[in-house]
C-alpha positions, 0 to 999 in steps of 0.5 A, a space after each residue: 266144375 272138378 274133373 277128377 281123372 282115374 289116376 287121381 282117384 287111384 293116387 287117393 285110394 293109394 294114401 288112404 290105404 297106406 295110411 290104414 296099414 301103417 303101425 300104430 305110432 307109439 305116444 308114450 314118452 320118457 324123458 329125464 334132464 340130462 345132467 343134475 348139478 349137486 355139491 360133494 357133502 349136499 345133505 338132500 335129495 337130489 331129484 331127477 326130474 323128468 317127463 312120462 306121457 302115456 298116450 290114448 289106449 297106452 296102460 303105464 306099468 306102475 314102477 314098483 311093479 315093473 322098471 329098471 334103474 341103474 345108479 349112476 357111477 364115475 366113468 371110471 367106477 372109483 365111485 357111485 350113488 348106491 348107498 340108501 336113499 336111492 329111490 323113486 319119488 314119492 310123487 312119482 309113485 303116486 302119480 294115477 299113470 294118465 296123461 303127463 307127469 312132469 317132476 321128480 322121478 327119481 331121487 339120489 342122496 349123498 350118504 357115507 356108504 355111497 362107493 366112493 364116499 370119504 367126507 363127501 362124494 369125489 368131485 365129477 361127472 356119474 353118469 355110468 352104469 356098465 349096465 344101464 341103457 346104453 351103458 349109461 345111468 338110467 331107468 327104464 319104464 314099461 308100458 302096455 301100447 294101444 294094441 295091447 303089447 308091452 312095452 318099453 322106453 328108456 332114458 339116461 341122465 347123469 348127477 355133476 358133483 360140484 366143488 361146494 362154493 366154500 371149497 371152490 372160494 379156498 381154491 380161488 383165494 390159492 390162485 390169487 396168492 399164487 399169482 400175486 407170488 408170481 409177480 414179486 
């Protein structure tokens, strides 16, 4: 046999409603991998990868129709992907905006009139952009929520140019002559 007591009963009827006013959690996700690795002169796309999730009654905002990209730069703005080539995945855009898209979202290439550019771009981190989602390379995505009011999220990645192995074998090729120097 269960006793129930009135103030067990109330404590039920308390969560219950509680529950009925709390707001609606948004489903909708966008992610992108954080740091892309590349080489100076690579000659392809570069893809950004990532992952948007468009939840249950959520409408995802085609990109082309709605977005926001901010092109990655050297902390120090001496050079950035922003020559042509900067561009959304093809995939992306024909992705139907229900359910999970997992890949390529955005795509960067190496080309001569990228800022910066000098038979390649200068070795380091591009992840600014003085104007991007907290003030680093990112896109944001927009989207309708389940109660019908628009939406956005954000996300920021950044592209680590590389040394090519070719340049970093002359460079280790330099520190072996340097050290064999040493010891004579």
């Amino acid at each position: 046999m269960t006793f129930r007591t009135p103030l067990a009963l109330a404590s039920l009827a308390f969560v219950v409603s509680s529950a009925a006013l709390a707001p609606h959690a948004a489903a909708f996700t966008f992610t992108m991998t954080p740091v892309t690795n590349t080489t100076s002169t690579f000659a392809g796309v570069i893809a950004i990868n990532g992952v948007v999730s468009v939840g249950a009654g959520e409408t995802f905002i085609h990109p082309l129709m709605m977005s926001t990209s901010a092109m990655p730069f050297k902390s120090n703005l001496s050079a950035g992907f922003n020559g042509p080539g900067q561009n959304w995945d093809a995939g992306f855009l024909a992705w139907n905006g229900v359910g999970t898209y997992t890949g390529a979202i955005f795509n960067h290439v190496i080309v001569a009139s990228n800022f910066g550019y000098a038979g390649g771009m200068p070795v380091g981190l591009y992840g600014t952009n003085p104007f991007g989602p907290s003030g680093g390379a990112g896109i944001i995505l927009h989207y309708i929520d389940a109660n019908g009011v628009q939406q956005s999220a954000a996300a920021n990645y950044a592209i680590n140019v590389v040394p090519s192995p070719a340049g970093a074998s002359v460079f280790a090729l330099a520190a072996c002559v340097a050290t064999r120097r040493r010891r004579r």
